[in-house]
N, CA, C and O atoms as a CHARMM CRD file, in Angstrom:
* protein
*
  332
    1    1 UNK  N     11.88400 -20.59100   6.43900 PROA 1      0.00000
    2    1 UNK  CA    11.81700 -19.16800   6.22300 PROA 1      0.00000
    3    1 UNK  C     10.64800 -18.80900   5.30900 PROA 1      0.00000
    4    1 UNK  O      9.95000 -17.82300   5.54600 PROA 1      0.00000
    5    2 UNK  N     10.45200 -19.55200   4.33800 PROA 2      0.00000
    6    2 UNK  CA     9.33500 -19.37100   3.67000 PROA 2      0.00000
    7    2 UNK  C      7.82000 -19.70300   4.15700 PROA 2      0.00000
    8    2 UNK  O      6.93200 -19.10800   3.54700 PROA 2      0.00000
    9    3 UNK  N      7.46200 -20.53900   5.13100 PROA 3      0.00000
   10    3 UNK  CA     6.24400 -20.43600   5.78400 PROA 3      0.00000
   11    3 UNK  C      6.17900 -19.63900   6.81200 PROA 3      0.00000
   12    3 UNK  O      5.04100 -19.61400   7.28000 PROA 3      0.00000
   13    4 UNK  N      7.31600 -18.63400   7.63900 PROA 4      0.00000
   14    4 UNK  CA     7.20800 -17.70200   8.14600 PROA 4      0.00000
   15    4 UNK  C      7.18600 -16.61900   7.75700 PROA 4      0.00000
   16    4 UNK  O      6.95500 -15.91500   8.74100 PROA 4      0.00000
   17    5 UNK  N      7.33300 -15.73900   6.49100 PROA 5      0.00000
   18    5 UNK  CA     7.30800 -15.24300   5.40200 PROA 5      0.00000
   19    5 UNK  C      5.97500 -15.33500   4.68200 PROA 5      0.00000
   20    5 UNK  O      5.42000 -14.28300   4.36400 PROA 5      0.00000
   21    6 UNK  N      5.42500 -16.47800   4.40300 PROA 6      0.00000
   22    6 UNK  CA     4.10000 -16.47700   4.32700 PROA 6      0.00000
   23    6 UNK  C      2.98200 -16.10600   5.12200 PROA 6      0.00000
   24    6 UNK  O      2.10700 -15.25800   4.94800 PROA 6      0.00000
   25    7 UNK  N      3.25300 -17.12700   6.25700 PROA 7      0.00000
   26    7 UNK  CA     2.26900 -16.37500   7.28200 PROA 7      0.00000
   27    7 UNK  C      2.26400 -14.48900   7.67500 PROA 7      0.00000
   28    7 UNK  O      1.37000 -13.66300   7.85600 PROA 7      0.00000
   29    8 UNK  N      3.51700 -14.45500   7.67200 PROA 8      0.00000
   30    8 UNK  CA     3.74800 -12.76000   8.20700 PROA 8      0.00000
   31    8 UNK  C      2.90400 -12.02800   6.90000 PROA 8      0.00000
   32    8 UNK  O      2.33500 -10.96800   7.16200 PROA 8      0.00000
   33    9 UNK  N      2.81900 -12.48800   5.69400 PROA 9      0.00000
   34    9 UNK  CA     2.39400 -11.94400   4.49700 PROA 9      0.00000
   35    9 UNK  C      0.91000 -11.70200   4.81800 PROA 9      0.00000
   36    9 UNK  O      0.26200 -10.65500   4.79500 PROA 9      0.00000
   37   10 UNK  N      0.51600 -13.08400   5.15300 PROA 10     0.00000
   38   10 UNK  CA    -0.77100 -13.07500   4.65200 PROA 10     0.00000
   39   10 UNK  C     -1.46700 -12.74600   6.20800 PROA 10     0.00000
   40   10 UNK  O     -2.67600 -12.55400   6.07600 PROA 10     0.00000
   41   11 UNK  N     -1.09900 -12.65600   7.35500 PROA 11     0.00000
   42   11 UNK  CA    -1.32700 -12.14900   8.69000 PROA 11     0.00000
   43   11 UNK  C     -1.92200 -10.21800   8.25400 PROA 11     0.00000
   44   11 UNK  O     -3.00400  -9.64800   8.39800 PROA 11     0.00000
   45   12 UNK  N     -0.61100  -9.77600   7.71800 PROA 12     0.00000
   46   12 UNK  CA    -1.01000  -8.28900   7.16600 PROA 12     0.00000
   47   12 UNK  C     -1.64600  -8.34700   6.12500 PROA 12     0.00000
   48   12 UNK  O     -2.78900  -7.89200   6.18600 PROA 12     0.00000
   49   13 UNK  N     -1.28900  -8.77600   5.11600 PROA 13     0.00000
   50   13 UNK  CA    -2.28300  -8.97900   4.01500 PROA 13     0.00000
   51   13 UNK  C     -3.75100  -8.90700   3.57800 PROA 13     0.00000
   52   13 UNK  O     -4.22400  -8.12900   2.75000 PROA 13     0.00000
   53   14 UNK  N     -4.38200  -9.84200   4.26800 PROA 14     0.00000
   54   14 UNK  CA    -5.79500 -10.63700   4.25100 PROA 14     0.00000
   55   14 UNK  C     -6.38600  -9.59600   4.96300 PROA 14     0.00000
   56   14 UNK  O     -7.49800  -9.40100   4.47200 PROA 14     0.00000
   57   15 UNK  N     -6.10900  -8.62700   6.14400 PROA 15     0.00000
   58   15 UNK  CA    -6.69600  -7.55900   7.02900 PROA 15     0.00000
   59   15 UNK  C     -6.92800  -6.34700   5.94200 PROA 15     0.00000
   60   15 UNK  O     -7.95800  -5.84100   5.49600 PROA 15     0.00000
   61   16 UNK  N     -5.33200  -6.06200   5.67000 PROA 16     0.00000
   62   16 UNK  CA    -5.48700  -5.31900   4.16700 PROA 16     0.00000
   63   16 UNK  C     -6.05800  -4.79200   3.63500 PROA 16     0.00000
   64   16 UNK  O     -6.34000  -3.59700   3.71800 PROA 16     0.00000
   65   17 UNK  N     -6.46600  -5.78000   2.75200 PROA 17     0.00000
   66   17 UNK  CA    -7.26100  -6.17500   1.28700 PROA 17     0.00000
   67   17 UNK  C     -8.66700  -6.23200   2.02300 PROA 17     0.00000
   68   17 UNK  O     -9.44300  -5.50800   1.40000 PROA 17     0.00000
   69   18 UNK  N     -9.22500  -6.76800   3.01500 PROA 18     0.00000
   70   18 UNK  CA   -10.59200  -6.69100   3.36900 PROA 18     0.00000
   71   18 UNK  C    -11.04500  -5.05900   4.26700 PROA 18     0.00000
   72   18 UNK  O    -12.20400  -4.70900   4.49100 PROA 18     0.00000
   73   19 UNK  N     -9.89000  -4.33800   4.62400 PROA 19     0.00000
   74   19 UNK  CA   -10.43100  -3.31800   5.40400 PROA 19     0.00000
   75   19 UNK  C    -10.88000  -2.03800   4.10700 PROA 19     0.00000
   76   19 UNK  O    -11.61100  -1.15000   4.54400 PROA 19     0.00000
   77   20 UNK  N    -10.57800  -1.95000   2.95500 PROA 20     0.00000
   78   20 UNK  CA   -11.36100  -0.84100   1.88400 PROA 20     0.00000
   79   20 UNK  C    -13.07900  -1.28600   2.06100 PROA 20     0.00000
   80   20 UNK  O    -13.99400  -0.48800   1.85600 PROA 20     0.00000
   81   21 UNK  N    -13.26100  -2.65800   2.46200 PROA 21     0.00000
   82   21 UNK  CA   -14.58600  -3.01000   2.26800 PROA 21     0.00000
   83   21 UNK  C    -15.32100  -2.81100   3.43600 PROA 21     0.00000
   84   21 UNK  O    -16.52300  -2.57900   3.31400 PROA 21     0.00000
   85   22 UNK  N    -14.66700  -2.87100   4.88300 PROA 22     0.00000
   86   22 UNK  CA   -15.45600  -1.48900   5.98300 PROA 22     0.00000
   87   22 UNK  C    -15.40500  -0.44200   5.71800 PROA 22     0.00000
   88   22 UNK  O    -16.26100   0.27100   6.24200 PROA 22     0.00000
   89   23 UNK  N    -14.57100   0.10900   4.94000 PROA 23     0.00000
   90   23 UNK  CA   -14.35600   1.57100   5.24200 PROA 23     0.00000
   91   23 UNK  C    -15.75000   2.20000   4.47900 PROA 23     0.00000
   92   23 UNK  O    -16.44200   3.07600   4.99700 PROA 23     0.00000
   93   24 UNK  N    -15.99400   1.65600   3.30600 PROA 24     0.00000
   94   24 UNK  CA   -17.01000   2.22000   2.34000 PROA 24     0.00000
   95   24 UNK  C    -17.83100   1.49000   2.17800 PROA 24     0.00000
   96   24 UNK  O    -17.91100   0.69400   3.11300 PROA 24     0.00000
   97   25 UNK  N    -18.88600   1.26600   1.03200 PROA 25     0.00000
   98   25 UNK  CA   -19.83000   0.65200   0.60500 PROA 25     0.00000
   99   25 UNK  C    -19.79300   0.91200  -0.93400 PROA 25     0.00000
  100   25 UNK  O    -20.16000   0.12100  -1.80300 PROA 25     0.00000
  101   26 UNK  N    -19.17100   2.44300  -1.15200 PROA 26     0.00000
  102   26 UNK  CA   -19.30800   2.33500  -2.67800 PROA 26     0.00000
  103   26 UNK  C    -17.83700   1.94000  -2.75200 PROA 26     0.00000
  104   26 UNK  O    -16.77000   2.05600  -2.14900 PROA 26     0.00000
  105   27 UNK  N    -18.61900   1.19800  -4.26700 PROA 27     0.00000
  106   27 UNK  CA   -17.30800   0.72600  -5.33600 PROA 27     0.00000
  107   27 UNK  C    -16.34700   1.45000  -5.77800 PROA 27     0.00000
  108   27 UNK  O    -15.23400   0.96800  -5.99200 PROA 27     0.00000
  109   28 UNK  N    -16.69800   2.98100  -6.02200 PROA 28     0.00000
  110   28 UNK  CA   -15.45500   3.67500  -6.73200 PROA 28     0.00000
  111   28 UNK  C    -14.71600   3.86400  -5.69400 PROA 28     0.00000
  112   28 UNK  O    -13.49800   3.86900  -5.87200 PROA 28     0.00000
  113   29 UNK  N    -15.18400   4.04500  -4.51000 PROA 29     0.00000
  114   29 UNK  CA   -14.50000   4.42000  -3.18500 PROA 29     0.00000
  115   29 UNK  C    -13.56500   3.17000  -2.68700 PROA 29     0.00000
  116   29 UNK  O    -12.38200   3.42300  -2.46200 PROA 29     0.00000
  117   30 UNK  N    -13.89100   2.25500  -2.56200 PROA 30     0.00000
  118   30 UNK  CA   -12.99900   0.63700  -2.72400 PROA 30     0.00000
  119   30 UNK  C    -12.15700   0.85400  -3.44600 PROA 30     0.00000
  120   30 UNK  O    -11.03900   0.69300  -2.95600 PROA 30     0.00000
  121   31 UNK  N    -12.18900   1.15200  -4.41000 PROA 31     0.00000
  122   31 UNK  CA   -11.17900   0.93300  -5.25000 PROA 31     0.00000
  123   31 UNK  C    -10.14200   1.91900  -5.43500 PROA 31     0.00000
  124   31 UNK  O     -9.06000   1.54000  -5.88300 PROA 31     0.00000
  125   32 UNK  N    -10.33400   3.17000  -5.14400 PROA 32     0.00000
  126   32 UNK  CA    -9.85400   4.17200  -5.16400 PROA 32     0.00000
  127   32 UNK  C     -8.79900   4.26300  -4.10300 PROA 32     0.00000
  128   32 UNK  O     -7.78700   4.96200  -4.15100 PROA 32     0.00000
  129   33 UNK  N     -9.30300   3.18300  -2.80300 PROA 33     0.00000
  130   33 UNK  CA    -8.39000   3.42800  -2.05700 PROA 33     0.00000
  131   33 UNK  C     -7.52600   2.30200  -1.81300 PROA 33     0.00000
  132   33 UNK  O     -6.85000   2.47000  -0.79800 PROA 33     0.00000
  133   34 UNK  N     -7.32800   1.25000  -2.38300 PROA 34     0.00000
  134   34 UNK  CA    -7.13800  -0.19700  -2.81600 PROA 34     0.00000
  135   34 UNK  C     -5.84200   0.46900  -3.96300 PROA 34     0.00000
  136   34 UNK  O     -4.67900   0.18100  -3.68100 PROA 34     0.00000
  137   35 UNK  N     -6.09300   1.29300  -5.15200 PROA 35     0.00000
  138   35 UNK  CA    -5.20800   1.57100  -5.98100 PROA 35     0.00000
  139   35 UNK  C     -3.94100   2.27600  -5.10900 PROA 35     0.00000
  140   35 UNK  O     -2.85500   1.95100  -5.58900 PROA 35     0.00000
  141   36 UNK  N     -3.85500   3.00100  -4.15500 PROA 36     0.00000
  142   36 UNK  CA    -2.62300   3.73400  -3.60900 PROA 36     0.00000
  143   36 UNK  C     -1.65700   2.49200  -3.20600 PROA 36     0.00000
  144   36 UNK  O     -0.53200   2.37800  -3.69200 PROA 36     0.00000
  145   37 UNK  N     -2.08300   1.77200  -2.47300 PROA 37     0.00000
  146   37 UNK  CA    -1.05000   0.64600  -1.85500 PROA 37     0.00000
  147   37 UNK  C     -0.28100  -0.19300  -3.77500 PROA 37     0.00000
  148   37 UNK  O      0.77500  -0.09200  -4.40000 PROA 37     0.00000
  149   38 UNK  N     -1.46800  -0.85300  -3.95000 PROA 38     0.00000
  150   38 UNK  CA    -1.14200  -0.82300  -5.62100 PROA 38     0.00000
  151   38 UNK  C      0.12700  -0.69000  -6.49900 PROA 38     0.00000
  152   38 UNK  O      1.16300  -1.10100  -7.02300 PROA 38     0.00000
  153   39 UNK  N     -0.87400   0.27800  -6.20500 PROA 39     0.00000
  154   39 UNK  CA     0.44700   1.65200  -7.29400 PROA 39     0.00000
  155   39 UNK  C      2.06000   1.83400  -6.64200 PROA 39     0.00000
  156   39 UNK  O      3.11400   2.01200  -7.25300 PROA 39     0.00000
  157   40 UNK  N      1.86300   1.74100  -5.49300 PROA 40     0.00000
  158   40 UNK  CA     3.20300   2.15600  -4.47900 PROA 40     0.00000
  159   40 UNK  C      3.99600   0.37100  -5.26600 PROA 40     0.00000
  160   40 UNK  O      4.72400   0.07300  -6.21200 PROA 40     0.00000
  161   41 UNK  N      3.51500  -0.11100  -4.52900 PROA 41     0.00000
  162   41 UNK  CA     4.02300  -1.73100  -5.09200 PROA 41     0.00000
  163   41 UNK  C      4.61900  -1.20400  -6.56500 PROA 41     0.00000
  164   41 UNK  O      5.49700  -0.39900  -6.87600 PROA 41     0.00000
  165   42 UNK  N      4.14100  -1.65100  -6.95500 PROA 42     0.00000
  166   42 UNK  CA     4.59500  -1.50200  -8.86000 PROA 42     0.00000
  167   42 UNK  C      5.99400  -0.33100  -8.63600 PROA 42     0.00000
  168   42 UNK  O      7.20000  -0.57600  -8.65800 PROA 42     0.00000
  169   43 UNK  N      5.41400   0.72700  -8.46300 PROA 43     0.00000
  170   43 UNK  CA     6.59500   2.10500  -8.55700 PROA 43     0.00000
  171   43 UNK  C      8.09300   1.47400  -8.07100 PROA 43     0.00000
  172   43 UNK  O      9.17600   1.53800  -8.65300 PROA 43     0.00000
  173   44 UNK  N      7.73800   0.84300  -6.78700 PROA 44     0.00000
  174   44 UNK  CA     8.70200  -0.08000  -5.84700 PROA 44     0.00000
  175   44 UNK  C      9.59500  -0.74600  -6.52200 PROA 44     0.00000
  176   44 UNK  O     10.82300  -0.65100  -6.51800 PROA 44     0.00000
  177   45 UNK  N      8.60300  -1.70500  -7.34000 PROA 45     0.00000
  178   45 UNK  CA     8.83200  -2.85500  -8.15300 PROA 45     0.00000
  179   45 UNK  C     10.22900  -2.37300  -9.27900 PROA 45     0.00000
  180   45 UNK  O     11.34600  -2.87700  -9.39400 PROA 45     0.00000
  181   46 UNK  N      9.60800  -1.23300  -9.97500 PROA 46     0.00000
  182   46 UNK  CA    10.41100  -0.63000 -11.01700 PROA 46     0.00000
  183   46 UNK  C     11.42400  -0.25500 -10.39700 PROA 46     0.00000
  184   46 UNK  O     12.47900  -0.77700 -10.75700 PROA 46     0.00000
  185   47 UNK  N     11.47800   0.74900  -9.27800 PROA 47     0.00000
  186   47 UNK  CA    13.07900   1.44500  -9.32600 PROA 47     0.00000
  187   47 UNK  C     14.05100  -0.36100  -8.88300 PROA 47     0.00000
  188   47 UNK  O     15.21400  -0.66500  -9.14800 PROA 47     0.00000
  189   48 UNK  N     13.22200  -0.99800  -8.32700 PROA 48     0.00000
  190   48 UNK  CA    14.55500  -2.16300  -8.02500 PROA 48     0.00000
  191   48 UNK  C     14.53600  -2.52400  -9.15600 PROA 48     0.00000
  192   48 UNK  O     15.70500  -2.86700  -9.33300 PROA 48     0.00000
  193   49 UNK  N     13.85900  -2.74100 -10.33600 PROA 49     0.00000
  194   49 UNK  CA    14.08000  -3.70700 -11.55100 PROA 49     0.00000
  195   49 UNK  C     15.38200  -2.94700 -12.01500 PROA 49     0.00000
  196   49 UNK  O     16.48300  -3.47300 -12.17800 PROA 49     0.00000
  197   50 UNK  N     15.02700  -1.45600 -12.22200 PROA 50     0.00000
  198   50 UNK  CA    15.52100  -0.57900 -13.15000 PROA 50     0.00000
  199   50 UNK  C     17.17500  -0.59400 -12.30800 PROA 50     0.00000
  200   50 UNK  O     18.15700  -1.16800 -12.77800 PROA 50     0.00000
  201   51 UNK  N     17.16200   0.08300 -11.15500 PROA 51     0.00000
  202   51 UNK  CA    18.35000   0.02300 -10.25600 PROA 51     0.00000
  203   51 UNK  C     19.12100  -0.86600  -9.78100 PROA 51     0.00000
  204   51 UNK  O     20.33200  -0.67900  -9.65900 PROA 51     0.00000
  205   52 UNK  N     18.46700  -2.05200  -9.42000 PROA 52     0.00000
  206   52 UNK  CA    19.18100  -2.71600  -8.48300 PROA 52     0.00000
  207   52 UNK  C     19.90100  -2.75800  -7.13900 PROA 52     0.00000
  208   52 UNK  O     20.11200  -1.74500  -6.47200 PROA 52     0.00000
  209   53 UNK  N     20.19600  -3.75500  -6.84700 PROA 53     0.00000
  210   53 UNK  CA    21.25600  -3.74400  -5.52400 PROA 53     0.00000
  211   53 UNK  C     20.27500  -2.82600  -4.20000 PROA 53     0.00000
  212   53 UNK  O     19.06800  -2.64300  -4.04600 PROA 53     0.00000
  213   54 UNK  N     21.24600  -2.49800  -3.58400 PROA 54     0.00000
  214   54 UNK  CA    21.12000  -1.40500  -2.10400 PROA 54     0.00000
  215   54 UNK  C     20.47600  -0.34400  -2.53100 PROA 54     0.00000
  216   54 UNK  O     19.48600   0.17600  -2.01500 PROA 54     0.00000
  217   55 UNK  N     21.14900   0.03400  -3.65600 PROA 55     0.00000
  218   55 UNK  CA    20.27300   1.67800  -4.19200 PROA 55     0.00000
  219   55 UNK  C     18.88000   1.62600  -4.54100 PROA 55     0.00000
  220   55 UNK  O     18.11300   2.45300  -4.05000 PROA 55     0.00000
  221   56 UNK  N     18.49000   0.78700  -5.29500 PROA 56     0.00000
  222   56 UNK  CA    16.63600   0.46100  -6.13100 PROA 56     0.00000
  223   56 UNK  C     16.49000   0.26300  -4.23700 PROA 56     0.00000
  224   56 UNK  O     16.18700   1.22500  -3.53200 PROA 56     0.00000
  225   57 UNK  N     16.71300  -0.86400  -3.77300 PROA 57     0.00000
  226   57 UNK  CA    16.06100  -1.08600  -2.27000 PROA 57     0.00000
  227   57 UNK  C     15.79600   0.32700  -1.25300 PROA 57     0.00000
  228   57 UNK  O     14.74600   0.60600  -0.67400 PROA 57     0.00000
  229   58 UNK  N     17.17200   1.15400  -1.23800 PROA 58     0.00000
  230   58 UNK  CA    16.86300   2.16900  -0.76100 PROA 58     0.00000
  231   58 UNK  C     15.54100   2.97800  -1.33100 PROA 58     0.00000
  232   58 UNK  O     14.51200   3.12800  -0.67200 PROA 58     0.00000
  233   59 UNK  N     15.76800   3.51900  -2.79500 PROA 59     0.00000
  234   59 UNK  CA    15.18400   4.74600  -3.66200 PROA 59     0.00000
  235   59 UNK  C     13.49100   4.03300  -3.33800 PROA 59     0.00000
  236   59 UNK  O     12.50600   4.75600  -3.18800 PROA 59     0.00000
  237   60 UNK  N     13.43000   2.15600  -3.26300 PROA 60     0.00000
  238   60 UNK  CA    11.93100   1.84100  -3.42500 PROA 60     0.00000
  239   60 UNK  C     11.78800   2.26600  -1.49900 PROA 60     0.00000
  240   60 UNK  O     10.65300   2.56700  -1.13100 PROA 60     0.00000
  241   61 UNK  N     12.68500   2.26600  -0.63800 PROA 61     0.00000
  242   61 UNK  CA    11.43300   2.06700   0.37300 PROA 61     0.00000
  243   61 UNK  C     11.67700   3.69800   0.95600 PROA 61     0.00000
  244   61 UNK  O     11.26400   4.03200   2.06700 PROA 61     0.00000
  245   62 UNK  N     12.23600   4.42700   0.25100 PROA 62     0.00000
  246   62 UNK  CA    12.15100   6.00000   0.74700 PROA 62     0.00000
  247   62 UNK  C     10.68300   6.48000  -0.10700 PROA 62     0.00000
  248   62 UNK  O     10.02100   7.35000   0.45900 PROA 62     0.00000
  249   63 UNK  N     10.08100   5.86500  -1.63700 PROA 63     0.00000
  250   63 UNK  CA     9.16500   6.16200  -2.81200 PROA 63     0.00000
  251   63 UNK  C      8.10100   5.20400  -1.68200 PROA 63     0.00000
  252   63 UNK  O      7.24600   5.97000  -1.23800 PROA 63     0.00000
  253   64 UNK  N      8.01700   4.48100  -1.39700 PROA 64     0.00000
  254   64 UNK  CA     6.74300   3.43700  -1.09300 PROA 64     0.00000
  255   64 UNK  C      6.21800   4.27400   0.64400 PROA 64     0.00000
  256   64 UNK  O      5.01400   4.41500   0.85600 PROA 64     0.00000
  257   65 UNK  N      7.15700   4.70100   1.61500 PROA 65     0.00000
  258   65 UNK  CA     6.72000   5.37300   2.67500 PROA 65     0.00000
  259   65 UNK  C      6.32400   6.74800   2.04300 PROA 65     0.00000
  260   65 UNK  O      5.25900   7.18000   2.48400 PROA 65     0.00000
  261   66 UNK  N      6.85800   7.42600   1.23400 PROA 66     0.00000
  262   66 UNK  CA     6.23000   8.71700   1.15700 PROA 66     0.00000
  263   66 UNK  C      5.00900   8.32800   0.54100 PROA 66     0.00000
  264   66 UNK  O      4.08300   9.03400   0.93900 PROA 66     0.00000
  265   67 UNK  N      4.59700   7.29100  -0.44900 PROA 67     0.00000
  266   67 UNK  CA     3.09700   6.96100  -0.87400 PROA 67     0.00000
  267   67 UNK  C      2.70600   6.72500   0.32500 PROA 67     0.00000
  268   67 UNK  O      1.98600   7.55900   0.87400 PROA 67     0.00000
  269   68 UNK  N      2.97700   5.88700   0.80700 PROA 68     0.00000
  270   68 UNK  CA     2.28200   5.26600   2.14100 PROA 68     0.00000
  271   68 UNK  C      1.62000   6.36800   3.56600 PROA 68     0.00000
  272   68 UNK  O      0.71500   6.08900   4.35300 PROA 68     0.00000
  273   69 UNK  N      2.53100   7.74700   3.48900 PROA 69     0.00000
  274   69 UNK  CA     2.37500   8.42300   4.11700 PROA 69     0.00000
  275   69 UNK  C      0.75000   9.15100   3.76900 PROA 69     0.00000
  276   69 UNK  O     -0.31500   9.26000   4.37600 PROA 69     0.00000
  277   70 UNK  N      1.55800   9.73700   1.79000 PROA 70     0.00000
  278   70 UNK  CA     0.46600  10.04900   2.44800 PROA 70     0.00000
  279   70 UNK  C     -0.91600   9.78100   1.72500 PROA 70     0.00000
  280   70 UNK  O     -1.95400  10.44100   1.69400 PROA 70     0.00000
  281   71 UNK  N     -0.65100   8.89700   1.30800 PROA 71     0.00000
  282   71 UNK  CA    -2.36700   7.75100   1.20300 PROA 71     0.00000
  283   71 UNK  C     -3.05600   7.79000   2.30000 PROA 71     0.00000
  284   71 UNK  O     -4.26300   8.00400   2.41200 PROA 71     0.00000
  285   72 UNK  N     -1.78100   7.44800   3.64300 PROA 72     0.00000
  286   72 UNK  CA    -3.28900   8.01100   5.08100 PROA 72     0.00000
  287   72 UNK  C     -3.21500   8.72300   5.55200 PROA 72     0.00000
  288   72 UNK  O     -3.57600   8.58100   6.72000 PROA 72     0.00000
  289   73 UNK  N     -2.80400   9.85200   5.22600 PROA 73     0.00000
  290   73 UNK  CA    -3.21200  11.62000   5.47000 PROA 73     0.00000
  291   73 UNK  C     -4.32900  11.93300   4.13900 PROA 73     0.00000
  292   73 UNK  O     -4.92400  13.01100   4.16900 PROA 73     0.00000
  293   74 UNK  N     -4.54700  11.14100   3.18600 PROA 74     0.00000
  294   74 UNK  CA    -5.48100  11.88400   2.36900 PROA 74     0.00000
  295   74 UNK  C     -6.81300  10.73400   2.65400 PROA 74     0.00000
  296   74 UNK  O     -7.91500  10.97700   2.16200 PROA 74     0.00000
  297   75 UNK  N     -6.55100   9.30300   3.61100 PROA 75     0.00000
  298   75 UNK  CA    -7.74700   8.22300   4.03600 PROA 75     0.00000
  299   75 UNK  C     -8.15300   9.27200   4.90800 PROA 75     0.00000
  300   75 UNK  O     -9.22000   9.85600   4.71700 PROA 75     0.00000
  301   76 UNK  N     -7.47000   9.53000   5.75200 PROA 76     0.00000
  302   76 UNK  CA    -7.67500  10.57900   7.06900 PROA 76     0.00000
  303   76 UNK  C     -8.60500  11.34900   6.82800 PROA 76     0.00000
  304   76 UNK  O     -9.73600  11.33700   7.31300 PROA 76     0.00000
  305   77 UNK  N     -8.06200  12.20600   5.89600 PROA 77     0.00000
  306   77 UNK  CA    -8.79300  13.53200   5.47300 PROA 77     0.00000
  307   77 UNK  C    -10.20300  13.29500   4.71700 PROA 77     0.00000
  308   77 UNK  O    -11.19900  14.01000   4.82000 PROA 77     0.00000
  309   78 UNK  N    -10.08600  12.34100   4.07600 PROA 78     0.00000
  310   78 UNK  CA   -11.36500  12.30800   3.53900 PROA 78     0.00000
  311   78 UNK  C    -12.49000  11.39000   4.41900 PROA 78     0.00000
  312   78 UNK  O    -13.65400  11.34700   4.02000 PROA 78     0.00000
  313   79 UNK  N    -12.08300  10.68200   5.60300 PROA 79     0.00000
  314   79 UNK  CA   -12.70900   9.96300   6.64400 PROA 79     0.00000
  315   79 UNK  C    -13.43400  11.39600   7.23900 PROA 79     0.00000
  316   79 UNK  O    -14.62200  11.69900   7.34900 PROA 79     0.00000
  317   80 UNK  N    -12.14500  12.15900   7.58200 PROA 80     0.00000
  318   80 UNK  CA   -12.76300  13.45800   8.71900 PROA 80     0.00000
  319   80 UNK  C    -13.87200  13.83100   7.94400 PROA 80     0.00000
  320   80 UNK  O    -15.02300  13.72600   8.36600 PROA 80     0.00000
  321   81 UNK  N    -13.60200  14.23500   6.89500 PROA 81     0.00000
  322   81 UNK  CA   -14.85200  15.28900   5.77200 PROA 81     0.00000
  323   81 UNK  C    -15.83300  14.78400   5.94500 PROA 81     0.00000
  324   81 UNK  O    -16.86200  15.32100   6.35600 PROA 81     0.00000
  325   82 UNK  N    -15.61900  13.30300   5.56600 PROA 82     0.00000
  326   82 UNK  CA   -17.28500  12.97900   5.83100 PROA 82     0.00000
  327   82 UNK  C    -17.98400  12.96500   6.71200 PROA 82     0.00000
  328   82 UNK  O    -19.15800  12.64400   6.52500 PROA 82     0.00000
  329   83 UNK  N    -17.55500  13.28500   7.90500 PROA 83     0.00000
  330   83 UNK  CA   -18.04000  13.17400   9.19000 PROA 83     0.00000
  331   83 UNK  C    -18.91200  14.38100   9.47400 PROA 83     0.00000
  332   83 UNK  O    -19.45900  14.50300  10.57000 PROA 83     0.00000
């Protein structure tokens, strides 16, 4: 379970972490969009530390899709602009 777990990790992962570096060229821009996924993690992290059980699991993956949402409605939006 754990080398399938790994692989599935690092399958999404590694695409990830290298696609801020097509998207842009500048650095603040890398990073800027590198911090949303980030940040969602950690927030995640806390309500299960803080909560626990079913509830932290619920409260983190209802908090991590609404980041997630809309981190790419605002990638989106700022992709379109520049265009």
């Amino acid at each position: 379970m754990l080398l399938l777990n790994a692989t599935g990790y690092a399958l999404f992962n590694v695409p990830h972490l290298a696609m801020p570096a097509e998207l842009t060229v500048n650095y603040h821009e890398r990073t800027r969009l590198i911090s949303f996924p980030v940040a969602g993690a950690a927030a995640g992290q806390l309500i299960i530390w803080f909560r626990g059980g079913a509830a932290g699991h619920a409260a983190a993956t209802w908090l991590l899709g609404v980041i997630i949402v809309l981190s790419c409605v605002a990638c989106l939006g700022r992709l379109h602009a520049a265009r």
